[in-house]
DSSP file (Angstrom, degrees, kcal/mol; ACC not computed):
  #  RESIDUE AA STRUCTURE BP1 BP2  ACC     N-H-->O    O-->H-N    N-H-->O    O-->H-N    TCO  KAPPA ALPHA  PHI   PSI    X-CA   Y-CA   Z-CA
    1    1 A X     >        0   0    0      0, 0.0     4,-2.3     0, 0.0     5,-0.1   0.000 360.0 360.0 360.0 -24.9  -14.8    5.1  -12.6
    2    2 A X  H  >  +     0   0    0      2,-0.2     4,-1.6     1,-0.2     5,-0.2   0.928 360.0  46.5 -46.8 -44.9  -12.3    2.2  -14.5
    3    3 A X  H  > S+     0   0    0      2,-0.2     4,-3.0     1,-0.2    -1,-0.2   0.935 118.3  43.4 -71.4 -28.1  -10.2    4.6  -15.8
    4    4 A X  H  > S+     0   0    0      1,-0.2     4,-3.5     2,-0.2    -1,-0.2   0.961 111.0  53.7 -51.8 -63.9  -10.2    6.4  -12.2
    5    5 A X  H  X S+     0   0    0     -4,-2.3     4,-1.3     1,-0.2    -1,-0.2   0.692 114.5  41.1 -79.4 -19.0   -9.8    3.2  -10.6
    6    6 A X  H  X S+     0   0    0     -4,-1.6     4,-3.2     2,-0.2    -1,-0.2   0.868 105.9  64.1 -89.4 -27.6   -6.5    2.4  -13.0
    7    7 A X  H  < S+     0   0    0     -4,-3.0    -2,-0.2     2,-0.2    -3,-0.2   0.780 107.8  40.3 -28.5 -53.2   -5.2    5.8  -12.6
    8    8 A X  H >X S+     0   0    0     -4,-3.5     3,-2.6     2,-0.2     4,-1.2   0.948 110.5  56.3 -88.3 -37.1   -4.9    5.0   -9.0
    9    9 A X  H 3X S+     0   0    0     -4,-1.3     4,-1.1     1,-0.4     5,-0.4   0.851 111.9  47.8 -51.2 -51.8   -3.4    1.3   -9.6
   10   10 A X  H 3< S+     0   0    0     -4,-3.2    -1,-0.4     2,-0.2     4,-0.2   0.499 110.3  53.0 -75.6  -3.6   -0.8    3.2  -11.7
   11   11 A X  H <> S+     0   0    0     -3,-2.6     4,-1.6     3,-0.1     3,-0.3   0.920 112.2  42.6 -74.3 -73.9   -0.3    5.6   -8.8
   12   12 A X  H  X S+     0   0    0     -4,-1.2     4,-2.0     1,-0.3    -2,-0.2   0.456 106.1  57.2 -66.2  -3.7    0.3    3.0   -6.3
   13   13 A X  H  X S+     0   0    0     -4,-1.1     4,-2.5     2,-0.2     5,-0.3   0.775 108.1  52.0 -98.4 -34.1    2.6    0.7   -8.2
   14   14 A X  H >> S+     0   0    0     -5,-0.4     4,-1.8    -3,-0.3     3,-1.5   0.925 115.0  42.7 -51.8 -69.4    5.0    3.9   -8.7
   15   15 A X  H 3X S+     0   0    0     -4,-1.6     4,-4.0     1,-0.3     5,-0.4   0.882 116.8  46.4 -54.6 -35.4    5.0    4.5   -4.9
   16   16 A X  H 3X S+     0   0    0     -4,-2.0     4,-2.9     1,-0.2    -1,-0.3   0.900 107.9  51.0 -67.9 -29.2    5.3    1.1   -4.3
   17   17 A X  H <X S+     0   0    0     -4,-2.5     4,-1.0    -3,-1.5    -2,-0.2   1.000 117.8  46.2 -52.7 -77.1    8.2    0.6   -6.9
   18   18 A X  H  X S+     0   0    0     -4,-1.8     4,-4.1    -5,-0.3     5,-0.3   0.892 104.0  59.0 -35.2 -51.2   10.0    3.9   -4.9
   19   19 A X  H  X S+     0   0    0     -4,-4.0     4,-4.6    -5,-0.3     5,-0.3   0.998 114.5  38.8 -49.9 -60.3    9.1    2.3   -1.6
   20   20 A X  H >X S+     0   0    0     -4,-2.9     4,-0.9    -5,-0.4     3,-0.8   0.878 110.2  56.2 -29.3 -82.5   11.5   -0.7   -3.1
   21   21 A X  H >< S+     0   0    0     -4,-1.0     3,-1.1     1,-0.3    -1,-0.2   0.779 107.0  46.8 -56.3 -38.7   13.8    1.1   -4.5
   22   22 A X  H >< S+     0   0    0     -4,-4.1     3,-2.5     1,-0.2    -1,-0.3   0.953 105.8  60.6 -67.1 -41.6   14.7    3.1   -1.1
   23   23 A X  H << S+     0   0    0     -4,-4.6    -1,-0.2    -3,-0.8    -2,-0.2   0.765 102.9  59.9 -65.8  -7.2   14.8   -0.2    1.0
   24   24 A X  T << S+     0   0    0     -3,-1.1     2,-0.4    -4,-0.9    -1,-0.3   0.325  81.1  91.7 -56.5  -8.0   17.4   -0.8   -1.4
   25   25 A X  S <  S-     0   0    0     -3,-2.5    -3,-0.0     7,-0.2    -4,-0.0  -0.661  87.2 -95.0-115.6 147.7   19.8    1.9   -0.8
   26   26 A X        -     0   0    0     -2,-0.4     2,-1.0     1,-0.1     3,-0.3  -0.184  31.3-123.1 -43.1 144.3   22.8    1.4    1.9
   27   27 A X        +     0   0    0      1,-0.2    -1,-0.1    -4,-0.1     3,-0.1  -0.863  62.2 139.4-108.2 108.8   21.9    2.6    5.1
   28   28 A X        +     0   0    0     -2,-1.0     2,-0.3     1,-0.2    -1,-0.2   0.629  69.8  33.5 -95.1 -71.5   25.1    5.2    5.4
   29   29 A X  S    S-     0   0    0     -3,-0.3     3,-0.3     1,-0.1    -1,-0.2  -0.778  78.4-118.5-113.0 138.1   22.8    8.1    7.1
   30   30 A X  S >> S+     0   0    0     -2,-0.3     3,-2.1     1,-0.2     4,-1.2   0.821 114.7  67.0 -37.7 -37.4   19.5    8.6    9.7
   31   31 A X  H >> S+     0   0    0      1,-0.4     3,-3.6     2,-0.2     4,-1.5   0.941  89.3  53.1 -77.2 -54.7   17.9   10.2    6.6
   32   32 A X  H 3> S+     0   0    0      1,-0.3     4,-0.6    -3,-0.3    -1,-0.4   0.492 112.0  49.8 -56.0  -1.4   17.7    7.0    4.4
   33   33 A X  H <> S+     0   0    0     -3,-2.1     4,-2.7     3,-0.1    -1,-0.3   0.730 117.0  42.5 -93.4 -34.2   15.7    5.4    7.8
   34   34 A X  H <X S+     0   0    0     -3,-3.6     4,-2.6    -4,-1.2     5,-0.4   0.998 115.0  51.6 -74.8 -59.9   13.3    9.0    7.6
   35   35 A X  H  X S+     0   0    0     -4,-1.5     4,-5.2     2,-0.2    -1,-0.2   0.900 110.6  48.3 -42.1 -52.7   13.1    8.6    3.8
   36   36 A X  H  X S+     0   0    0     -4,-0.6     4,-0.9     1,-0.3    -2,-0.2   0.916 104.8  53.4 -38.1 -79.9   12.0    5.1    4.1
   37   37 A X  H  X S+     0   0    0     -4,-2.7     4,-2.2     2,-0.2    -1,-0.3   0.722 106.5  55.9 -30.8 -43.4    9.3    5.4    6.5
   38   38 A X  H  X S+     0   0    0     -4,-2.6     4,-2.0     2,-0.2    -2,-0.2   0.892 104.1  52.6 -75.5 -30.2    7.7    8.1    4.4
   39   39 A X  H  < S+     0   0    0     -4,-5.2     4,-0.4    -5,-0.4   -20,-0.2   0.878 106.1  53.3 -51.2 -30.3    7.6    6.0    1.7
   40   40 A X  H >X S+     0   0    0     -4,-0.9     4,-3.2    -5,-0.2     3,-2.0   0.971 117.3  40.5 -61.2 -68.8    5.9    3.4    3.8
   41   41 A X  H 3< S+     0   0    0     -4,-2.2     4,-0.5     1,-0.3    -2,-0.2   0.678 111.9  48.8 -70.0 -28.1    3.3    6.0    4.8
   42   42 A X  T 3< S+     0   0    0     -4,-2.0     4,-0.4     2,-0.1    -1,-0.3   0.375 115.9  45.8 -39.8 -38.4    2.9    7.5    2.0
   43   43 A X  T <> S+     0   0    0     -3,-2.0     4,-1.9    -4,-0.4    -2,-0.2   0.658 114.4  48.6 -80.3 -46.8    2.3    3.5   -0.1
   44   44 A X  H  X S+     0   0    0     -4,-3.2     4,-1.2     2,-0.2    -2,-0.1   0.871 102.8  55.4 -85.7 -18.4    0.1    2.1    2.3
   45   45 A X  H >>>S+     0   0    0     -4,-0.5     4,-1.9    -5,-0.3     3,-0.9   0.950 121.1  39.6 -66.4 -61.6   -2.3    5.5    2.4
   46   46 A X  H 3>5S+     0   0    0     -4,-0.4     4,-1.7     1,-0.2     3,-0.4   0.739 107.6  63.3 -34.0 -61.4   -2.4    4.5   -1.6
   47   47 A X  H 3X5S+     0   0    0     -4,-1.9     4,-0.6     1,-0.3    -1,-0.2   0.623 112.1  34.6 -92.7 -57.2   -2.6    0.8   -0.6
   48   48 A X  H <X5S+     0   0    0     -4,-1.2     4,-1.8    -3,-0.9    -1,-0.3   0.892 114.3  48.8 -50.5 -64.8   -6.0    1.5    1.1
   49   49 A X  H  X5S+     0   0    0     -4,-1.9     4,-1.8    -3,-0.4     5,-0.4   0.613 111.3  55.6 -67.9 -18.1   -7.7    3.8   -0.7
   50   50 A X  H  X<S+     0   0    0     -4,-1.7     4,-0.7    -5,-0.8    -1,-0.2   0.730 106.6  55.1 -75.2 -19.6   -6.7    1.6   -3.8
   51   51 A X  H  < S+     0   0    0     -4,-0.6     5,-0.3    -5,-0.3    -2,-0.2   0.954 107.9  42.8 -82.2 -83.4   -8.3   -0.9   -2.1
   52   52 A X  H >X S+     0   0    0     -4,-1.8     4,-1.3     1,-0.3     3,-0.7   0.637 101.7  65.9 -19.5 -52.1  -11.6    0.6   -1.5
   53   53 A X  H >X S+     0   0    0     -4,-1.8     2,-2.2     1,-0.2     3,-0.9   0.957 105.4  42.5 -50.6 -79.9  -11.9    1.9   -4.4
   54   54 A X  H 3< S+     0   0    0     -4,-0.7    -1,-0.2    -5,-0.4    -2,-0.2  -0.044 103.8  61.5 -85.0  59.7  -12.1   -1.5   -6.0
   55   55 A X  H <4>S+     0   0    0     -2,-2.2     5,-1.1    -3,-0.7     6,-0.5   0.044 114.6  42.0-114.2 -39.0  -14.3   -3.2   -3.5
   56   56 A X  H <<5S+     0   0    0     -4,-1.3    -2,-0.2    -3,-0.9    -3,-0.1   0.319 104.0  59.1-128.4  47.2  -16.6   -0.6   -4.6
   57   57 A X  T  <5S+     0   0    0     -4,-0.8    -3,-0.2   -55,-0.0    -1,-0.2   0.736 115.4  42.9 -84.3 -76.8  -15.9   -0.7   -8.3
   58   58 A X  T   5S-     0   0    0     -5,-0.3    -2,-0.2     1,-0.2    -4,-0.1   0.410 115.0-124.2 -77.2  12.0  -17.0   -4.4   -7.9
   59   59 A X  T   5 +     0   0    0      1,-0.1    -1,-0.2     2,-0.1    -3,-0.2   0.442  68.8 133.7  75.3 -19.0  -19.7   -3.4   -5.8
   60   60 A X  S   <S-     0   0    0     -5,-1.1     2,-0.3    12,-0.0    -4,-0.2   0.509  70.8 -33.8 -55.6 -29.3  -18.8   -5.5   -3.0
   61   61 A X        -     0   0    0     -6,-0.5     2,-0.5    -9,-0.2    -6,-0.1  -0.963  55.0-107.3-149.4 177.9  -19.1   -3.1    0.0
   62   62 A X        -     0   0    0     -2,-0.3     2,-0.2     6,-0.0    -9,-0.1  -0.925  30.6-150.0-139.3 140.8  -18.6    0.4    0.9
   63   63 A X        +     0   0    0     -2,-0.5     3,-0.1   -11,-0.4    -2,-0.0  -0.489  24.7 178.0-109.7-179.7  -15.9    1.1    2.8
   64   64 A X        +     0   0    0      1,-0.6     2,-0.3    -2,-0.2    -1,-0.1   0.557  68.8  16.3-150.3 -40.8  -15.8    3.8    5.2
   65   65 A X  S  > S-     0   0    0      1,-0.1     4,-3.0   -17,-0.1    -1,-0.6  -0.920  77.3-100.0-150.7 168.9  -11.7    3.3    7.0
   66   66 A X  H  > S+     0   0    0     -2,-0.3     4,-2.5     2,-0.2     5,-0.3   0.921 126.7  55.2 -43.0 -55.4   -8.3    1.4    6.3
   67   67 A X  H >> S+     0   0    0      1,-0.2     4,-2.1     2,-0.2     3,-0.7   0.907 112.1  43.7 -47.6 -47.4   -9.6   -1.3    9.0
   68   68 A X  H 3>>S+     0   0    0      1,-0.3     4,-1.6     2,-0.2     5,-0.5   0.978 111.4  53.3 -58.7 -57.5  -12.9   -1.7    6.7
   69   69 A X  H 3<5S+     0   0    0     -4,-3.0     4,-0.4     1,-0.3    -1,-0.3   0.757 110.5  49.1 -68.5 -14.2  -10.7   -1.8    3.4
   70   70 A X  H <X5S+     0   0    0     -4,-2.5     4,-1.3    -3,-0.7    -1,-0.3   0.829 113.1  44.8-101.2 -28.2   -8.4   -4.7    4.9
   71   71 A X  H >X5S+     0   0    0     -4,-2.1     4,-2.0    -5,-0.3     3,-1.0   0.967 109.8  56.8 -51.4 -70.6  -11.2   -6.9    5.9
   72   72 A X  H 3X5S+     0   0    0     -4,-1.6     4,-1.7     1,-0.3    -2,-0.2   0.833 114.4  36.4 -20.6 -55.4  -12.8   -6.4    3.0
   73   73 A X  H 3>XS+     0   0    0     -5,-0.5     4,-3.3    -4,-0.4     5,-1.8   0.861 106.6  60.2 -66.0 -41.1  -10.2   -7.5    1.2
   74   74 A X  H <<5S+     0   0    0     -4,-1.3    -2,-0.2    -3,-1.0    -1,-0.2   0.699 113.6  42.8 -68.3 -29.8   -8.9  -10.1    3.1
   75   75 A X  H  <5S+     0   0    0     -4,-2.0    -1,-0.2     1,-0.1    -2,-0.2   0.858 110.3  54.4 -97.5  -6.6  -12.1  -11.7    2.8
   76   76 A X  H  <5S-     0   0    0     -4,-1.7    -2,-0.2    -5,-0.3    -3,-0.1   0.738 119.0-105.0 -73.4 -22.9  -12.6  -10.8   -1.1
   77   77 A X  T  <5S+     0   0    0     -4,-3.3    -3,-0.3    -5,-0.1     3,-0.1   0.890  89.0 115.3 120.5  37.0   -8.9  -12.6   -1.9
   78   78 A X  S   <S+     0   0    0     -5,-1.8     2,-0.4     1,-0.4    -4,-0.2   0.199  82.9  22.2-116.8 -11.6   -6.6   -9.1   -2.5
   79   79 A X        -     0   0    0     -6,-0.9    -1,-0.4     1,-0.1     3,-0.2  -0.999  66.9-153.6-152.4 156.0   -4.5   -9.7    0.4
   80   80 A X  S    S+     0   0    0     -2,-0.4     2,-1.1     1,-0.3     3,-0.2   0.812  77.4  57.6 -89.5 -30.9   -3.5  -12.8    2.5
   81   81 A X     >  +     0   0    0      1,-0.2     4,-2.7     2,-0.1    -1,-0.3  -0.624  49.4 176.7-125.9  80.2   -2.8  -11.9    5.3
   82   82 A X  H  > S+     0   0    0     -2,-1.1     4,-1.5     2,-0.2     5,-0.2   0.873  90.4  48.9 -26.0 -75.3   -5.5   -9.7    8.0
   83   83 A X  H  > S+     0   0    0      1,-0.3     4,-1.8     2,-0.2    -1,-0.2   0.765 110.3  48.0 -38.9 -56.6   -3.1   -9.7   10.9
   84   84 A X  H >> S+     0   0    0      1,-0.3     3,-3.3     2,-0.2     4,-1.1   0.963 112.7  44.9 -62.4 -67.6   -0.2   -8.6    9.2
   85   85 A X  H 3X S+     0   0    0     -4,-2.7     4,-2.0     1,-0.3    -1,-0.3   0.706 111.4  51.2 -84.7  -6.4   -1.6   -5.9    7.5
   86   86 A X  H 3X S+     0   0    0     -4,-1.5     4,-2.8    -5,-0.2    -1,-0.3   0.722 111.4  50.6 -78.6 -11.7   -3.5   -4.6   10.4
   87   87 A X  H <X S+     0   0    0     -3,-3.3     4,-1.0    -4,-1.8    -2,-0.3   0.804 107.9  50.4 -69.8 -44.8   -0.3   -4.8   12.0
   88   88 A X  H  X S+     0   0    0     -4,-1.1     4,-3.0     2,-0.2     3,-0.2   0.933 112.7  47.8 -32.0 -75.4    1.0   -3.0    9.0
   89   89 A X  H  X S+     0   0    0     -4,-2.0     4,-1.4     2,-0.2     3,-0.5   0.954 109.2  51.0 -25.2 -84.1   -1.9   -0.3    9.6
   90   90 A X  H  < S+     0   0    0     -4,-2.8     5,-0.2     1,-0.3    -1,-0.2   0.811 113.8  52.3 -25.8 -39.5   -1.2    0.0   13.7
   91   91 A X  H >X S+     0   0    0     -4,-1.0     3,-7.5    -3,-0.2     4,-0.9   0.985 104.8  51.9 -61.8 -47.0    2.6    0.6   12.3
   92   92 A X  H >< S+     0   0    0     -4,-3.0     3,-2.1    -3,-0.5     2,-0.3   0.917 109.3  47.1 -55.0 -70.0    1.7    3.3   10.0
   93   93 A X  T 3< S+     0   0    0     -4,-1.4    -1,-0.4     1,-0.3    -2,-0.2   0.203 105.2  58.9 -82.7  40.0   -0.1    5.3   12.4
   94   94 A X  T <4 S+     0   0    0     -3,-7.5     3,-0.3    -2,-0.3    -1,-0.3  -0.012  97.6  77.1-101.9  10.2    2.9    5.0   15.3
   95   95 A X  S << S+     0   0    0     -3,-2.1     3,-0.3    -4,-0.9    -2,-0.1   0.686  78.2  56.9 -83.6 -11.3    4.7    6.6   12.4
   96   96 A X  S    S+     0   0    0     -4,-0.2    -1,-0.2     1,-0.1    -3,-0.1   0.644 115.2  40.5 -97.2 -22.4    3.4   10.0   12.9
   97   97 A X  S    S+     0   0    0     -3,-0.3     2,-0.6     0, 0.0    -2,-0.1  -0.327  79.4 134.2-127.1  49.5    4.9    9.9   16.6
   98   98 A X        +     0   0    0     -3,-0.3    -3,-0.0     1,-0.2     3,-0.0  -0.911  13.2 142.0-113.5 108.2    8.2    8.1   15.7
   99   99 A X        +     0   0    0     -2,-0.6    -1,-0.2     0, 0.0     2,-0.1   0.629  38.1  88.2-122.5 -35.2   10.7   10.1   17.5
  100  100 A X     >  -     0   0    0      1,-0.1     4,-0.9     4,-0.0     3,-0.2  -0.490  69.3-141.3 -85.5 124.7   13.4    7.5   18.9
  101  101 A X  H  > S+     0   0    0      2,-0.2     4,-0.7     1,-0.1    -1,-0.1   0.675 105.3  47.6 -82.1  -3.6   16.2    6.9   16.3
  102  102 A X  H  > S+     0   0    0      1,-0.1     4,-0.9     3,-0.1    -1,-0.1   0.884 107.3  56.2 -92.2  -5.4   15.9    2.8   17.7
  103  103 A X  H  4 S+     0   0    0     -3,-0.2    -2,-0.2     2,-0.2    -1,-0.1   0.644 107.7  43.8 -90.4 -28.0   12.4    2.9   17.4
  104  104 A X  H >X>S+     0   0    0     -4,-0.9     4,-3.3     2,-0.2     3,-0.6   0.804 106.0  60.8 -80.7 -44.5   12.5    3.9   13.6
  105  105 A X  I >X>S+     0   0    0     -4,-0.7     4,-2.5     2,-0.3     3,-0.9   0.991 106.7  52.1 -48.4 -47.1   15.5    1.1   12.8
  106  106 A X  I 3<5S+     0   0    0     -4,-0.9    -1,-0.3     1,-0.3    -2,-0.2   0.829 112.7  46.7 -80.1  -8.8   12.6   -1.5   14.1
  107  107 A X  I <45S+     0   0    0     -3,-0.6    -1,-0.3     1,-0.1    -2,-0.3   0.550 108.4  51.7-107.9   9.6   10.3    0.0   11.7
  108  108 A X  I <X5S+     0   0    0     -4,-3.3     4,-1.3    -3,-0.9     3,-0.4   0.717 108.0  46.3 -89.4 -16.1   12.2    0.1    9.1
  109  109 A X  I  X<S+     0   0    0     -4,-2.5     4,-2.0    -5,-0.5    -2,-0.1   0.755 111.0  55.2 -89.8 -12.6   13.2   -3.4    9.1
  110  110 A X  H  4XS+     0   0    0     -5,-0.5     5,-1.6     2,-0.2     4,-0.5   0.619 111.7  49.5 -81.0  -5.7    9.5   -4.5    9.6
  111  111 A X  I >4>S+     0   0    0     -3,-0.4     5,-2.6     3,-0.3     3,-0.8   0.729 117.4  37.7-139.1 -98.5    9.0   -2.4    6.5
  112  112 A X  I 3<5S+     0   0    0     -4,-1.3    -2,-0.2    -5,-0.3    -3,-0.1   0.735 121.4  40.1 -28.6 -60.0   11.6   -3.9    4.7
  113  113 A X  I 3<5S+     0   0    0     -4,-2.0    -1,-0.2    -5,-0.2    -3,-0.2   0.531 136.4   4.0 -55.4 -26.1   11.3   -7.6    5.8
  114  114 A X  I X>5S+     0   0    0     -3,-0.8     4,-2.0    -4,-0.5     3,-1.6   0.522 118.5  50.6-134.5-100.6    7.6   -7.4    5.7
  115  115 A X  I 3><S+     0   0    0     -5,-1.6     4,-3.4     1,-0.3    -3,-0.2   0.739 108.0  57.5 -13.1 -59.0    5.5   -4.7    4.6
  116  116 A X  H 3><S+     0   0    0     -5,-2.6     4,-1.0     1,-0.2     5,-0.3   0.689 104.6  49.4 -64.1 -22.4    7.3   -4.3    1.5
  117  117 A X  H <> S+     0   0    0     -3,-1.6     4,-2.6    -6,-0.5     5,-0.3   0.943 112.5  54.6 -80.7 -48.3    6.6   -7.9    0.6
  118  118 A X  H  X S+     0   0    0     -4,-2.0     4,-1.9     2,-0.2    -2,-0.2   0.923 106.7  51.7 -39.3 -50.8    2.7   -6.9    1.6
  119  119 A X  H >< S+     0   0    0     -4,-3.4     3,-0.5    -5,-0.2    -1,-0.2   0.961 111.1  39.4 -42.7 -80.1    2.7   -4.1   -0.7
  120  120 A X  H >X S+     0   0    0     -4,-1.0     3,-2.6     1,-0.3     4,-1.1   0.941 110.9  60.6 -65.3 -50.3    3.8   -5.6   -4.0
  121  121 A X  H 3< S+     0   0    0     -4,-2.6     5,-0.5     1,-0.3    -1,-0.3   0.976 112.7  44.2 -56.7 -28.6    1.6   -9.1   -3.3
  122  122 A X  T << S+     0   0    0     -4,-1.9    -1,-0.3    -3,-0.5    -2,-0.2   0.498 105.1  54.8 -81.4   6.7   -1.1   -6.7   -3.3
  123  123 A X  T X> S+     0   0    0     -3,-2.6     4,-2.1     2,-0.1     3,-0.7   0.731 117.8  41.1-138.4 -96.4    0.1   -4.7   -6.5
  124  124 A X  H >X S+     0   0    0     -4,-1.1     3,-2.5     1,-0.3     4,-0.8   0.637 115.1  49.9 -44.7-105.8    0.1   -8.5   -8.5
  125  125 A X  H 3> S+     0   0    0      1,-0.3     4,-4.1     2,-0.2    -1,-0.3   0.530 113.9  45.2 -23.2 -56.9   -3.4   -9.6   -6.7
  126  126 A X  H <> S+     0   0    0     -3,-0.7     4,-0.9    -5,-0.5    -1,-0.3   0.907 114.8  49.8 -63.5 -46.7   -5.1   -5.9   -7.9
  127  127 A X  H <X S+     0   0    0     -3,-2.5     4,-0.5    -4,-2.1    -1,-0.2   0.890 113.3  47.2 -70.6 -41.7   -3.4   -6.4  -11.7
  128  128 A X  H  < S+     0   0    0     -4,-0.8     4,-0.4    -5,-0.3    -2,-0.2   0.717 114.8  43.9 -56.8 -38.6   -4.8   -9.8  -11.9
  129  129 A X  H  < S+     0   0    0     -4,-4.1    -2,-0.2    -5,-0.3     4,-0.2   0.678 109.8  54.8 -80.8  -3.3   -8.3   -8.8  -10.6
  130  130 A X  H >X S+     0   0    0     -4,-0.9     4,-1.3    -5,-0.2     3,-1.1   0.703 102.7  65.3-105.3 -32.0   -8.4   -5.8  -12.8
  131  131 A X  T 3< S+     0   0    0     -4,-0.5    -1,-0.2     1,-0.2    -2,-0.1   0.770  98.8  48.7 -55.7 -39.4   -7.8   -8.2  -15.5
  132  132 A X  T 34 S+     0   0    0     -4,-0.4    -1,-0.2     1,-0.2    -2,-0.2   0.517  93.7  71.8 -79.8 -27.8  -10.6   -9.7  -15.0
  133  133 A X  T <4        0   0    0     -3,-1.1    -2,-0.2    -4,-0.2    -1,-0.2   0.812 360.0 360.0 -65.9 -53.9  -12.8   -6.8  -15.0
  134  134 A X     <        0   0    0     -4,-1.3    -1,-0.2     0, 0.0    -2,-0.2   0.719 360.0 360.0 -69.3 360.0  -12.5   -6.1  -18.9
C-alpha cells in the first residue's frame, strides 16, 4: 500500500503542477477559463482521495467522503485551513453546473487566488509526512 500510496502522491503533484501551470497562461480566450476549471476539478478529486488514502495508510480513520477526508486532515495537520477547503469542496461541485461565462471568471480567480495556494500547501505537508513514514 506505500508504493500505492506514492504512486498517487506522484499523480497529484503532476495535476497539481498542470493546474499551476494553466493559471499561468494569459487569459486571451473563454477556453483558458474552461481549461482551468477542469484542472481544478480534476486536482482536488486527487487532492481527496490522496488524502484518504493516507489517513488510512497511518491508520488514523477511514474515510468514507471528501467532507470526511478534510476533517480528517485538518485535524491530523495536512491542511490548515477547514473552511477554506470545504469552501474549495462546495466550489468543485458548483462546477459541474457552471454555465454563466461571469460565474466561471469568479471561479477561476478563487482558483487562482486561493485554491491553488491550497493545493500545493497540501502537496509540501503530504511529502513531509511521507517522509516520515520510512
Amino acid at each position: 500500500m506505500k508504493e500505492r500510496l506514492y504512486e498517487k502522491l506522484n499523480d497529484y503533484k503532476r495535476a497539481r503542477a498542470r493546474l499551476h501551470e494553466a493559471t499561468q497562461i494569459q487569459l486571451e480566450d473563454d477556453i483558458v477559463y474552461d481549461g482551468v476549471i477542469q484542472r481544478f476539478k480534476f486536482t482536488f478529486e486527487l487532492s481527496w482521495k490522496l488524502m484518504k488514502m493516507f489517513l488510512e495508510y497511518t491508520r488514523i480513520t477511514e474515510v468514507r467522503s471528501p467532507r470526511e477526508a478534510i476533517k480528517e486532515s485538518y485535524r491530523f495537520g495536512l491542511i490548515e485551513s477547514g473552511k477554506q477547503w470545504i469552501d474549495m469542496m462546495v466550489d468543485r461541485n458548483k462546477t459541474s453546473n457552471l454555465y454563466n461565462e461571469e460565474q466561471a471568471k469568479l471561479m477561476y480567480e478563487k482558483i487562482k487566488s486561493i485554491y491553488s495556494h491550497l493545493l500545493t500547501n497540501l502537496c509540501d505537508k503530504l511529502e513531509e509526512e511521507m517522509l516520515k513514514l520510512e
